[in-house]
C-alpha positions as CSV (number, residue, x, y, z in Angstrom):
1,X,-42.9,-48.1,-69.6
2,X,-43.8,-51.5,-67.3
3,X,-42.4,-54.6,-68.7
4,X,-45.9,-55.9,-69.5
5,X,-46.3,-53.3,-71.9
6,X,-43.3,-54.0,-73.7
7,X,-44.1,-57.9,-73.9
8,X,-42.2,-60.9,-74.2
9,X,-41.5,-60.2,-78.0
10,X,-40.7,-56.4,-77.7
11,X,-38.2,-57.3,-75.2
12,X,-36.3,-60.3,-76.9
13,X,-35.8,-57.7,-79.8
14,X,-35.0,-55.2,-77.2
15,X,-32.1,-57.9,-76.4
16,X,-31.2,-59.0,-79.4
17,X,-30.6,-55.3,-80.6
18,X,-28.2,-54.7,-77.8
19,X,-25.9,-57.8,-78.3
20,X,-23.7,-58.5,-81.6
21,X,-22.6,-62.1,-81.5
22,X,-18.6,-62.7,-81.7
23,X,-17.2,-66.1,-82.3
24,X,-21.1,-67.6,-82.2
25,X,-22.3,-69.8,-85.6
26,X,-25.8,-68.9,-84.8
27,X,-27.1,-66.8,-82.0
28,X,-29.7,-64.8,-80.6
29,X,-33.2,-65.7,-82.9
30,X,-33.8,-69.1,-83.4
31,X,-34.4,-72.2,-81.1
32,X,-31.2,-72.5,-80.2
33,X,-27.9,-71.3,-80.0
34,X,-25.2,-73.2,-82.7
35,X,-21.4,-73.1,-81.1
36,X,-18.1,-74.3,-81.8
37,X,-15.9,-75.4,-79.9
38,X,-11.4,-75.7,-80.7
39,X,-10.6,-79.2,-81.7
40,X,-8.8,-80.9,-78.6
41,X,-10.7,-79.5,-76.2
42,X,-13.5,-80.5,-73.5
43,X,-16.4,-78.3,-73.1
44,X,-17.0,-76.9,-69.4
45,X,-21.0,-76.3,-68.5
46,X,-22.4,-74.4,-65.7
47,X,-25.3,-72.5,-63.7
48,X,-25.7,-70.2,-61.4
49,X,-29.2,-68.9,-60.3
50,X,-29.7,-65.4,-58.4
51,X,-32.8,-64.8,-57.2
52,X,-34.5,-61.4,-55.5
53,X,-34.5,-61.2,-51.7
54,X,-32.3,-63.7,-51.7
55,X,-28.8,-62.5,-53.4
56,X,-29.8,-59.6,-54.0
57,X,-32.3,-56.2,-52.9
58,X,-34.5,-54.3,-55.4
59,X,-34.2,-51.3,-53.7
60,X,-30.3,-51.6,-52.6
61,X,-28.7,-53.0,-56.0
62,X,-28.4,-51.1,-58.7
63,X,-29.7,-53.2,-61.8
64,X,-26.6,-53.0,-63.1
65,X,-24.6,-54.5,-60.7
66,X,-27.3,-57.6,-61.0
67,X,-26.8,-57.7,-64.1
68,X,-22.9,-57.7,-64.6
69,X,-22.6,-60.4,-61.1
70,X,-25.3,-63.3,-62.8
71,X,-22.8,-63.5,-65.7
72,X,-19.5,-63.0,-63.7
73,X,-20.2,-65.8,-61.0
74,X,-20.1,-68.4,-64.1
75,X,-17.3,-66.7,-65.6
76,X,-15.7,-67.7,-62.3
77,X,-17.0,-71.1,-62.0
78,X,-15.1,-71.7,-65.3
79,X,-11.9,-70.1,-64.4
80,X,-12.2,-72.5,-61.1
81,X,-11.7,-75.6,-63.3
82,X,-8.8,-74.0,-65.2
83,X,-11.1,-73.0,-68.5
84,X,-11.8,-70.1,-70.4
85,X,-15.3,-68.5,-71.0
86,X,-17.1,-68.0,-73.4
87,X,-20.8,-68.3,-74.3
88,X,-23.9,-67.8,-72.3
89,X,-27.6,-67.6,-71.9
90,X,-29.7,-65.5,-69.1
91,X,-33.5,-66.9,-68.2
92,X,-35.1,-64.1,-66.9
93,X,-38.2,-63.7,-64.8
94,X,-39.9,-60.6,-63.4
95,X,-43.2,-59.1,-62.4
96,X,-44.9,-57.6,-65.1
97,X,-45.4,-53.9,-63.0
98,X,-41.4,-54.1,-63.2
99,X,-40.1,-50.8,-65.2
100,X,-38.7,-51.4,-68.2
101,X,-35.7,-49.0,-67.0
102,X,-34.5,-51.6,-64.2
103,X,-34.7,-54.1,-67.2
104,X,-32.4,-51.5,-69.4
105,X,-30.0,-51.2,-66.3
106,X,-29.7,-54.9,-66.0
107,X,-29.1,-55.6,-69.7
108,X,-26.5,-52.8,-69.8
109,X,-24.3,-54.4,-66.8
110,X,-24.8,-57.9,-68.8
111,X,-23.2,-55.9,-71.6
112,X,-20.4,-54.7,-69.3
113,X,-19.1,-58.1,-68.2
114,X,-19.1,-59.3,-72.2
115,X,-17.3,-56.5,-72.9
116,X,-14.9,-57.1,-69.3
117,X,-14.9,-61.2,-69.9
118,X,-15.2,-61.5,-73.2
119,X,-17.9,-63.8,-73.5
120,X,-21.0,-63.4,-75.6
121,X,-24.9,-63.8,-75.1
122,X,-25.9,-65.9,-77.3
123,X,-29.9,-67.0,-76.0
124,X,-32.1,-67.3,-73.4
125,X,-35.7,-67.6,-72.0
126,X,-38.1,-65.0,-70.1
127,X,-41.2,-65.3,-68.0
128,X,-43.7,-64.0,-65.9
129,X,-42.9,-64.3,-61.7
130,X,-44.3,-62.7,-58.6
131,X,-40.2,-61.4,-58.0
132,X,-37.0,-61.5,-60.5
133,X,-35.2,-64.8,-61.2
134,X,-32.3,-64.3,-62.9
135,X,-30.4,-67.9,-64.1
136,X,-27.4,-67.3,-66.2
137,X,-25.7,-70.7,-67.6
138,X,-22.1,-70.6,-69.3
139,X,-20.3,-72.7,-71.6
140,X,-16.4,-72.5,-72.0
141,X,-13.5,-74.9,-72.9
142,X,-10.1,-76.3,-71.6
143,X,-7.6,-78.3,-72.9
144,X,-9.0,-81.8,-72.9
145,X,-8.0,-83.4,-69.6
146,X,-7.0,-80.6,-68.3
147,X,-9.9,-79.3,-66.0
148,X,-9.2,-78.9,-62.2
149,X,-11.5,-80.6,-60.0
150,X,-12.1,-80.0,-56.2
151,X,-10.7,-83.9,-55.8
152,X,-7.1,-83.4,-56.4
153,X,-5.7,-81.6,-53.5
154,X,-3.1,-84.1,-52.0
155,X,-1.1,-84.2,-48.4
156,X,1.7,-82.1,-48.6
157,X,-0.2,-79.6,-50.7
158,X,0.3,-76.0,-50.2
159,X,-3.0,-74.0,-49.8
160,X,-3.0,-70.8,-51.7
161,X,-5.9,-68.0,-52.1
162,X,-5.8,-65.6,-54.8
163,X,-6.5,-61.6,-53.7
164,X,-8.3,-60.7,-50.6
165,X,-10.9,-61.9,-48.2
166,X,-13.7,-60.7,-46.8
167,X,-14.6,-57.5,-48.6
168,X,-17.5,-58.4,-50.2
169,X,-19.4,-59.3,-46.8
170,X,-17.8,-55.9,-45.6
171,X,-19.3,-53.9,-48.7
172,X,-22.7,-55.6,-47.9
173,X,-22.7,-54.3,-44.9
174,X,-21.6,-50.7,-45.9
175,X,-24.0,-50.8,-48.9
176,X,-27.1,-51.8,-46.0
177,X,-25.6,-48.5,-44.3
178,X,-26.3,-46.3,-47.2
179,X,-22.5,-46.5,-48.5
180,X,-22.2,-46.4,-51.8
181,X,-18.8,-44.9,-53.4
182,X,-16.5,-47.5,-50.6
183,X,-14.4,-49.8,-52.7
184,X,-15.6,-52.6,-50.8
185,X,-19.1,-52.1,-51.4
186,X,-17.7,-52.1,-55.5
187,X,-15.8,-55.1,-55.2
188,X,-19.4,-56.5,-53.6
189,X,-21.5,-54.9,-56.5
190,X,-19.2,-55.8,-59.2
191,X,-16.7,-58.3,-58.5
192,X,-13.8,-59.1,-60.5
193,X,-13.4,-63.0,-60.5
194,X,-9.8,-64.6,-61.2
195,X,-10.4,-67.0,-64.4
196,X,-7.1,-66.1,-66.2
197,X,-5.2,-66.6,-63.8
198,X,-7.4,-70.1,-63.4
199,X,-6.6,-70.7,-67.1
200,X,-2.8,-69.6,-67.0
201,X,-2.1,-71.5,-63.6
202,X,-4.2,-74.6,-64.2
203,X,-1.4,-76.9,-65.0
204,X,0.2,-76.2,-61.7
205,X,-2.3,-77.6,-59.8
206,X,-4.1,-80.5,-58.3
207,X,-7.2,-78.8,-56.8
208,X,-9.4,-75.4,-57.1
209,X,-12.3,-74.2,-56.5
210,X,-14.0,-70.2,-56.5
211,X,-14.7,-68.6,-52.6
212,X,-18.3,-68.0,-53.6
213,X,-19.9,-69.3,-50.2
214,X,-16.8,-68.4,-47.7
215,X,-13.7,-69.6,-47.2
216,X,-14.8,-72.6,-44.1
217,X,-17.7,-73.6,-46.9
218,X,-15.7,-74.1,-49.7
219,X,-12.0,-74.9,-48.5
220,X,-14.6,-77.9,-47.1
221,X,-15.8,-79.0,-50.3
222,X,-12.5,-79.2,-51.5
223,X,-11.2,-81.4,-48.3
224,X,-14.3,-83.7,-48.9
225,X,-14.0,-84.4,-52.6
226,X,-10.1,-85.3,-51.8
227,X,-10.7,-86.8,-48.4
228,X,-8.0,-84.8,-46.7
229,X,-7.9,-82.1,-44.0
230,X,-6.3,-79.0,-44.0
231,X,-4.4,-76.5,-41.6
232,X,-4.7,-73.1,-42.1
233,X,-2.8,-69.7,-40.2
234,X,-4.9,-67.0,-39.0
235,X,-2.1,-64.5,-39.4
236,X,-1.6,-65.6,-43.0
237,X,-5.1,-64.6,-44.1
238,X,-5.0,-62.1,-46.4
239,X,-8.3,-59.7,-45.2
240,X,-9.4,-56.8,-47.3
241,X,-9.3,-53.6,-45.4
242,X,-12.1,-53.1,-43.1
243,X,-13.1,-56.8,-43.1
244,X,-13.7,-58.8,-39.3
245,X,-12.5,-61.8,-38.9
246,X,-15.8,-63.4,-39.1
247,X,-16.4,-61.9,-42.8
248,X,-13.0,-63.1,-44.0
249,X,-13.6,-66.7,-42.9
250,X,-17.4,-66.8,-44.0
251,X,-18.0,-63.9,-46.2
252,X,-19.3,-65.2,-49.7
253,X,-19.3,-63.7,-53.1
254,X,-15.8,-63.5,-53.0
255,X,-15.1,-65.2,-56.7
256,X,-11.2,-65.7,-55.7
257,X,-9.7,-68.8,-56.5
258,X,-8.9,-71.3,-53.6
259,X,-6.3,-73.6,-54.6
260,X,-3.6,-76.4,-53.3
261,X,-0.3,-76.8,-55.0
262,X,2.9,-78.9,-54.2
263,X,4.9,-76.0,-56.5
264,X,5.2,-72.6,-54.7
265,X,3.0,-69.4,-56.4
266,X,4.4,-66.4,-56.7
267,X,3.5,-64.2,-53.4
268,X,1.9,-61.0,-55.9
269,X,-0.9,-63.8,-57.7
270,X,-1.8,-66.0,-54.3
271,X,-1.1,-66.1,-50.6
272,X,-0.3,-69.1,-49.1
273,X,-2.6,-69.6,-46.1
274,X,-1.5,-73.4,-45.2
275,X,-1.7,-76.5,-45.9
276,X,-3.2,-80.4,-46.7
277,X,-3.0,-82.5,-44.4
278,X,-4.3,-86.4,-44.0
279,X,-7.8,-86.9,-43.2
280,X,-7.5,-89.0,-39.4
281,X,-10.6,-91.4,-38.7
282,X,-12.5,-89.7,-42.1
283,X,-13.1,-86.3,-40.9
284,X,-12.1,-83.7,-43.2
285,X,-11.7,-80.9,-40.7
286,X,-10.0,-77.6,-40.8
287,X,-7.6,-76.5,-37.9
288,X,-7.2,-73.5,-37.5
289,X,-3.7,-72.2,-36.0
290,X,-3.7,-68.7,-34.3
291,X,-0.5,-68.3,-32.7
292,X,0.3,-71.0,-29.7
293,X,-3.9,-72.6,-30.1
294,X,-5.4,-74.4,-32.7
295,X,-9.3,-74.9,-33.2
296,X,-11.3,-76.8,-35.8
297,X,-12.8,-74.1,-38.1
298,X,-16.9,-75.1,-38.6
299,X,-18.0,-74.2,-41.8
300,X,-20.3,-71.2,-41.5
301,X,-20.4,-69.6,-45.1
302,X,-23.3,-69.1,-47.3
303,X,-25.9,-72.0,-47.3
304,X,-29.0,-72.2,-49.1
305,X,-32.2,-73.8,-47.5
306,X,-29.8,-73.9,-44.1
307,X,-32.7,-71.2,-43.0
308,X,-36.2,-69.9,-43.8
């Protein structure tokens, strides 16, 4: 069956079939979602957009896996300001020669990261497009003033990153070779993003942020928002096996937790890769130290529009 034979009503109750609400006032059915949220708390609010061609290949990604990443990229977004997830809705776009069975494969790895995440679909909006837009946005909660911003990080600051580097790039590439079963190309199809330890670590912090465009990228956007530079050791890197050099400084899609610290982590939750250091003449730059040299890392991760 093509999705235009299904219809924009047969597959809402396709949806709302497959999804039991948890926690949720009001959900699927009506105009809008009703939530609540736990007294003493601030609520957290994000969006993250994947669209075909762009993050990710018909023919190469299993539905699935597109599926279970749109809703665990905003699951890490909220872990990155120290919150916990917990509601969502999906807008979804797609030709209407699309087979309903990529449509079933997607829903069913949406149903795998409630289940993982625990977070609930509660809503959402389809359409009509020449190619699939998915746009999944989350709400969750913190303690209120509690939320970790990218602004915090403060000279003296110990740099910590949660996991490894680098592997999703790597599975990327082995997936492009035709190599499914690696665990890198997993880790790529279906990452596992670090928002409990986000949530359980928050108050130990001062700045965070999730690797989602590469390290140089968003170890950046944590040195602008704080006005501060950074030095980081090539030899302390922790690379997932297989991964260049190249993929663990730029690779994206990482969903690991970048974060500075003046208290020490334990070694098994986060390596600590460097440190802050005061911006000079306001340039926020990133040295990096390998061995006896040092050289200002450029930020070459992940940038939209930066190409047509």
């Amino acid at each position: 069956m093509l999705l235009r034979d299904l219809g924009e009503g047969g597959l809402i109750e396709r949806i709302r079939a497959q999804f039991q609400h948890s926690g949720v006032v009001l959900g699927i059915g009506d105009d809008t979602a009703v939530l609540d949220i736990p007294p003493g708390h601030s609520l957290l609010f994000c969006s993250d957009l994947l669209a075909e061609d762009s993050h990710f290949i018909r023919s190469l990604h299993p539905p699935d896996s597109v599926g279970y990443k749109a809703v665990a990229v905003n699951v890490s977004d909220v872990g990155a300001m120290g919150g916990v997830p917990m509601h969502f809705v999906i807008s979804f776009a797609a030709p209407g020669n699309l087979n309903v069975e990529w449509v079933d494969g997607f829903y069913s790895g949406v149903a795998r990261a409630c289940r993982e995440f625990k977070v609930s679909l509660v809503g959402g909006d389809s359409s009509t497009a020449k190619s699939i837009f998915v746009d999944v946005s989350m709400v969750g909660r913190v303690k209120a003033g509690c939320a970790v911003r990218r602004s915090g990080a403060k000279p003296g600051d110990k740099i910590f990153v949660t996991g490894m580097l680098g592997g999703s790039a790597h599975g990327l590439e082995l997936l492009r070779k035709g190599m499914k079963d690696d665990a890198a190309v997993q880790r790529h199809l279906y990452p596992q993003p670090r928002h409990q330890f986000g949530a359980a670590m928050a108050s130990k912090l001062h700045a965070m942020i999730d690797v989602s465009d590469g390290l140089s990228t968003d170890l950046g956007h944590i040195l602008k928002e704080s006005r501060v530079a950074a030095r980081i050791y090539k030899d302390r890197l922790p690379a997932a096996p297989g991964a260049s050099m190249l993929e663990v400084l730029d690779g994206g899609e990482e969903y690991e937790l970048l974060l500075t610290s003046a208290e020490d982590i334990d070694g098994a939750l986060a390596t600590c890769i460097g440190e802050i250091t005061p911006a000079t003449g306001g340039e926020y730059r990133i040295v990096l130290v390998d061995g006896n040299s040092e050289s200002v890392l450029e930020s070459k991760g992940w940038q939209h529009f930066g190409a047509v």
